[in-house]
PyMOL commands that place a pseudoatom at each C-alpha (Angstrom):
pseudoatom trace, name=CA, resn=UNK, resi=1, chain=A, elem=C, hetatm=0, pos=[173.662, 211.976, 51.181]
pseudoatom trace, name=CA, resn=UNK, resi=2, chain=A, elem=C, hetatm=0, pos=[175.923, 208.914, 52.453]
pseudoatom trace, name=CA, resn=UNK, resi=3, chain=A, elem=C, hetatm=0, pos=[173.700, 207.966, 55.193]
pseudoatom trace, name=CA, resn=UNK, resi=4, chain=A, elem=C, hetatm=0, pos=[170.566, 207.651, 52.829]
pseudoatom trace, name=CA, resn=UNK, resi=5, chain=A, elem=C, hetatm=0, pos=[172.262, 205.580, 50.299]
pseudoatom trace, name=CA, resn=UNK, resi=6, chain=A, elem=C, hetatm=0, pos=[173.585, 203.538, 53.462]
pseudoatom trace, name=CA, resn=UNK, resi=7, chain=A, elem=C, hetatm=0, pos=[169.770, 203.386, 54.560]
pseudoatom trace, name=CA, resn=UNK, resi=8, chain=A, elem=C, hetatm=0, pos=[168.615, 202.323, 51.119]
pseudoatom trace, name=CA, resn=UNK, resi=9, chain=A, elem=C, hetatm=0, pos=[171.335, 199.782, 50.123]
pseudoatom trace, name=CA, resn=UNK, resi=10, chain=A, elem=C, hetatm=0, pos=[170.329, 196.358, 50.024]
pseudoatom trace, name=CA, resn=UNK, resi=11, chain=A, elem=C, hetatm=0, pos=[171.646, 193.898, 53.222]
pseudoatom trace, name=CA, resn=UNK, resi=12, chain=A, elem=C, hetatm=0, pos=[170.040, 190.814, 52.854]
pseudoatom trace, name=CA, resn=UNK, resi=13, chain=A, elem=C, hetatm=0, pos=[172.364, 187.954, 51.009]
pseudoatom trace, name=CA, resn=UNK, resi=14, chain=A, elem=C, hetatm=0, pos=[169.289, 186.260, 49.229]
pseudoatom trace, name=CA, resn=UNK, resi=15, chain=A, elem=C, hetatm=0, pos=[167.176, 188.390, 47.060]
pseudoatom trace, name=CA, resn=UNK, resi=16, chain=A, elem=C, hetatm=0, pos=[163.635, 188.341, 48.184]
pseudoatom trace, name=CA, resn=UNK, resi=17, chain=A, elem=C, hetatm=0, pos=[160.886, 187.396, 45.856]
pseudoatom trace, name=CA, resn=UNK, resi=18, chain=A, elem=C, hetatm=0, pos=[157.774, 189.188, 45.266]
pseudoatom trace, name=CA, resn=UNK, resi=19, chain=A, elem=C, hetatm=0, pos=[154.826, 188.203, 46.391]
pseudoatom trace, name=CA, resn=UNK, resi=20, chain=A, elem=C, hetatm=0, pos=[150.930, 189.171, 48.191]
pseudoatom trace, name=CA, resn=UNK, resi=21, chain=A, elem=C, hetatm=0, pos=[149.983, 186.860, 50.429]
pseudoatom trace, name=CA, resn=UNK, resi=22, chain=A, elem=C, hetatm=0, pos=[147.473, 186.762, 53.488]
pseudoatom trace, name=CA, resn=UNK, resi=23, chain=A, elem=C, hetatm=0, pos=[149.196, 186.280, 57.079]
pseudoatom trace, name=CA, resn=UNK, resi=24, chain=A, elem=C, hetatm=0, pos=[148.576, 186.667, 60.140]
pseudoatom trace, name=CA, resn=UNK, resi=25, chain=A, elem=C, hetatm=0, pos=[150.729, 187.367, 63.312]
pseudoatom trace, name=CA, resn=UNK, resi=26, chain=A, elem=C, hetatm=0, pos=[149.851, 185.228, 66.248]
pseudoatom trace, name=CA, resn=UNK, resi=27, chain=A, elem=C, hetatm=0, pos=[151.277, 185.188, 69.776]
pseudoatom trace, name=CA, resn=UNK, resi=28, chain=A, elem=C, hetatm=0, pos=[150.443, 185.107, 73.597]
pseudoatom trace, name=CA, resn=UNK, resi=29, chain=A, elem=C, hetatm=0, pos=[149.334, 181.302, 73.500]
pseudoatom trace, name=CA, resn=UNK, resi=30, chain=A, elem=C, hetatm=0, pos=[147.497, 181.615, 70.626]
pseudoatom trace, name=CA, resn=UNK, resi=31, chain=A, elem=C, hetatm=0, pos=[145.287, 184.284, 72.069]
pseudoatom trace, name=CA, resn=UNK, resi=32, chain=A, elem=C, hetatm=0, pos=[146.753, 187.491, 70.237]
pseudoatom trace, name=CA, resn=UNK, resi=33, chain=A, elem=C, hetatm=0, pos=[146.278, 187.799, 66.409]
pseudoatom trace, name=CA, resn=UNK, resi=34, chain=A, elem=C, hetatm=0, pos=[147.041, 190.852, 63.836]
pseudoatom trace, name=CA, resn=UNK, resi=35, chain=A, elem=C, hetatm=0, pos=[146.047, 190.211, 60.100]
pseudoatom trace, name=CA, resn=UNK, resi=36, chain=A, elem=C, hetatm=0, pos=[148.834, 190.977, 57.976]
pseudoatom trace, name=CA, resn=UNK, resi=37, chain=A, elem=C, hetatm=0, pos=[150.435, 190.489, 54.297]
pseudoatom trace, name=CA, resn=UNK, resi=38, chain=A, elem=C, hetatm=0, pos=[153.009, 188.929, 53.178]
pseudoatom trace, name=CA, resn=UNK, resi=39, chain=A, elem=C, hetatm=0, pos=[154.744, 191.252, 50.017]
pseudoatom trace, name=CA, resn=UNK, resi=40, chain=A, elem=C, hetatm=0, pos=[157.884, 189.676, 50.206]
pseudoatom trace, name=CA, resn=UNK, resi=41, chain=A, elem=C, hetatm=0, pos=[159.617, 186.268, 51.097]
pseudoatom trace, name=CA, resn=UNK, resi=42, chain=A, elem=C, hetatm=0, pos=[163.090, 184.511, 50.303]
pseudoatom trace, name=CA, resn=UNK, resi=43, chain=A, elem=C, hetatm=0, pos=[164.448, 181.226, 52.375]
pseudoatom trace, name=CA, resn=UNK, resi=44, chain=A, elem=C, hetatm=0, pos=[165.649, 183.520, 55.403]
pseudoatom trace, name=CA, resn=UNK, resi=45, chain=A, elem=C, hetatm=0, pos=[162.783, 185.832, 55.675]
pseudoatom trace, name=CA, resn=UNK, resi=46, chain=A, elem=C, hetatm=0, pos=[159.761, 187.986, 54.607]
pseudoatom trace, name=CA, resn=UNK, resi=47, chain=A, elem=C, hetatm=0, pos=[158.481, 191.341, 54.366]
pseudoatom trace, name=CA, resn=UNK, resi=48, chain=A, elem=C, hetatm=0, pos=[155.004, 192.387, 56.399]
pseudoatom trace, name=CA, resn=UNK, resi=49, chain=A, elem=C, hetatm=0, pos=[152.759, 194.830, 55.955]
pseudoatom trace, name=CA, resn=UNK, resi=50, chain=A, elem=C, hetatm=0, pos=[150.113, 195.954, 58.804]
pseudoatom trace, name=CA, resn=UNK, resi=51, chain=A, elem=C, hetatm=0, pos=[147.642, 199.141, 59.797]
pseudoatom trace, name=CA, resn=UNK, resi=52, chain=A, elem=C, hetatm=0, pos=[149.913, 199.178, 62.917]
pseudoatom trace, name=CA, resn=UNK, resi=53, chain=A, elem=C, hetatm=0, pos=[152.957, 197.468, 64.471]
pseudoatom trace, name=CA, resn=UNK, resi=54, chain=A, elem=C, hetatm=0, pos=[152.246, 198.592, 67.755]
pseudoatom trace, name=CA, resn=UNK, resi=55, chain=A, elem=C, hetatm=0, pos=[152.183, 196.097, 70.396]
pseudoatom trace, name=CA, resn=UNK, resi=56, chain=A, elem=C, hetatm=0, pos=[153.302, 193.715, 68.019]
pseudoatom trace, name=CA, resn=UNK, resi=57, chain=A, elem=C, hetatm=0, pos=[156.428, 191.781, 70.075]
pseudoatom trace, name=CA, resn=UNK, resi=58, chain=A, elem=C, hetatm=0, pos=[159.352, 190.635, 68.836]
pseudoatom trace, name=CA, resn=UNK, resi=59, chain=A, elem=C, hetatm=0, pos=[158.905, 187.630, 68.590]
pseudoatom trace, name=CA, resn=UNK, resi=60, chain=A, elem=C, hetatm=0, pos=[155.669, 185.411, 67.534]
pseudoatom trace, name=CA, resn=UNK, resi=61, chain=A, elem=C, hetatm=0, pos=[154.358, 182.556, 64.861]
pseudoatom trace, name=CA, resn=UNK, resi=62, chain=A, elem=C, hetatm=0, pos=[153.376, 183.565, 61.346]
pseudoatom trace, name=CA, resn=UNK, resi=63, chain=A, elem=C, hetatm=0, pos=[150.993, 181.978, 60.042]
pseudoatom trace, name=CA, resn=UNK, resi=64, chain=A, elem=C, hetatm=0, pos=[150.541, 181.480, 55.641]
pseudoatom trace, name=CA, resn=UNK, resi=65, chain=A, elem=C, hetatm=0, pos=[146.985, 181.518, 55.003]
pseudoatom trace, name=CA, resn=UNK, resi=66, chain=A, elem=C, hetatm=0, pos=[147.221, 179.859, 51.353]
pseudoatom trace, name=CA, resn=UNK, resi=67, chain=A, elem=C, hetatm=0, pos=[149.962, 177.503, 52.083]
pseudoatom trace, name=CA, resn=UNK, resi=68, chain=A, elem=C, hetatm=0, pos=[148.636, 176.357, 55.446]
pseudoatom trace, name=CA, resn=UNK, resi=69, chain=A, elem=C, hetatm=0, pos=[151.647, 176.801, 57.178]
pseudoatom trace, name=CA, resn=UNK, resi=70, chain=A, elem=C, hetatm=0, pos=[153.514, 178.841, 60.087]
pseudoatom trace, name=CA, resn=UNK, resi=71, chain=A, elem=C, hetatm=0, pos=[156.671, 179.720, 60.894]
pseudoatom trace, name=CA, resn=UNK, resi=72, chain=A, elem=C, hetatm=0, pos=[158.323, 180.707, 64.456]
pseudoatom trace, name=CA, resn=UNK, resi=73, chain=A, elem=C, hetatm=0, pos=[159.826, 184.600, 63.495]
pseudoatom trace, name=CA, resn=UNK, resi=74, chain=A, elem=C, hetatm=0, pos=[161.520, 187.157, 64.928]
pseudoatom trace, name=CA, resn=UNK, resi=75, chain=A, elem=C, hetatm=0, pos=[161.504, 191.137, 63.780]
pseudoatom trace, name=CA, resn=UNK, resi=76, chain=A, elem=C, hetatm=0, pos=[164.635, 192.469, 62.373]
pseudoatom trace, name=CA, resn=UNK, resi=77, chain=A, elem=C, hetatm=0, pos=[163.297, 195.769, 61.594]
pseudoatom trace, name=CA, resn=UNK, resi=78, chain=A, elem=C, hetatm=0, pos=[159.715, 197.670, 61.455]
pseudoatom trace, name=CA, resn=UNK, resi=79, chain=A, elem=C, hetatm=0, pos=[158.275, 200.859, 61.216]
pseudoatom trace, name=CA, resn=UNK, resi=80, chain=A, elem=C, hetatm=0, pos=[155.049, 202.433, 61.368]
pseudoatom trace, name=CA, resn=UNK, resi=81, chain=A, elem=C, hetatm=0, pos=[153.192, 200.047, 59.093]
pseudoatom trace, name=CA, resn=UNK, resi=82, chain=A, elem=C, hetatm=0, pos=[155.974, 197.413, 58.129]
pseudoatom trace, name=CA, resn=UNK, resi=83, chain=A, elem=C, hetatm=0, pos=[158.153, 194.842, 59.254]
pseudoatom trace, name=CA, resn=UNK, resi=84, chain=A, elem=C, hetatm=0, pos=[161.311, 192.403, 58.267]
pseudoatom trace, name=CA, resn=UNK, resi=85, chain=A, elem=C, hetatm=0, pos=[160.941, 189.873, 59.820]
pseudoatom trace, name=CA, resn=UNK, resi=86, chain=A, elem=C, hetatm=0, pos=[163.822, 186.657, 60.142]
pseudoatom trace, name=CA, resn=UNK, resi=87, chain=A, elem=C, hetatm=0, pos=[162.736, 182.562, 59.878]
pseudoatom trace, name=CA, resn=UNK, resi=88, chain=A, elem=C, hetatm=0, pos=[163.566, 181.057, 63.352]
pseudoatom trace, name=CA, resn=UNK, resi=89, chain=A, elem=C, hetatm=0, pos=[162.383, 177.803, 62.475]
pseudoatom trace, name=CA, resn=UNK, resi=90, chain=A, elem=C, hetatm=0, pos=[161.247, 175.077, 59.980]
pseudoatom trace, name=CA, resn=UNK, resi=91, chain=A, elem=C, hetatm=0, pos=[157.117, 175.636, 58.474]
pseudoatom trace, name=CA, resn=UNK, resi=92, chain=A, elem=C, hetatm=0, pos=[154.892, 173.478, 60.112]
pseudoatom trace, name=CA, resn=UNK, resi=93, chain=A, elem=C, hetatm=0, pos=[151.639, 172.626, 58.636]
pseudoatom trace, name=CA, resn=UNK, resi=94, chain=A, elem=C, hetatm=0, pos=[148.459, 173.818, 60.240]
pseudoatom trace, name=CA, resn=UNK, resi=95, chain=A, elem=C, hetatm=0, pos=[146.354, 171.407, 58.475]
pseudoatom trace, name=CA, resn=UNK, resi=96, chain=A, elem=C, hetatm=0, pos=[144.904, 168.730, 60.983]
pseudoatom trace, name=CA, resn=UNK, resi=97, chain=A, elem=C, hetatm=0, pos=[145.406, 164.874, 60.129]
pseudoatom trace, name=CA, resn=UNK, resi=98, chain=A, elem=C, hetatm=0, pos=[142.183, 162.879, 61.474]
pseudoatom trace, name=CA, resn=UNK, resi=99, chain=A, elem=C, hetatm=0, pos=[143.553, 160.502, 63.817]
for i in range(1, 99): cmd.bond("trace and resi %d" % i, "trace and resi %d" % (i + 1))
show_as sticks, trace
zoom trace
């Protein structure tokens, strides 16, 4: 019974708020891309959900749909259909400025 209330007890220092965005997972230059959403966040990290995590690595960009944004992560946890994923880096804008 220990070892499921140490599996279930909460780690993280900031609570994570709430929340259902769109993402999407994007590595190998750009030319790899999973849809994903976003069903947690806080300043450190987020929570994703995902059909499949499979040949998903362990690192890649993450990319806000509604905020027009992405952020360099890497995975702390993940399962079948789920992952925790850790900020590496400052959110960049994806919005293009006409030059």
């Amino acid at each position: 019974m220990s070892e499921v209330l140490a599996m279930t007890e909460e780690r993280r220092n900031n609570n994570r708020k709430r929340t259902l965005k769109a993402g999407r997972i994007v590595f190998g230059g750009l030319s790899q891309v999973f849809n994903c959403t976003i069903r947690n966040t806080n300043e450190t990290g987020a929570l994703l959900t995902l059909p499949s995590t499979l040949g998903v690595p362990g690192s890649f960009l993450l990319y806000i749909d509604n905020e027009s944004t992405r952020r360099p992560v890497e995975v702390v946890w993940r399962s079948e259909d789920k992952m925790g994923v850790r900020f590496t880096g400052p959110a960049e804008s994806t919005i293009r400025r006409a030059s």
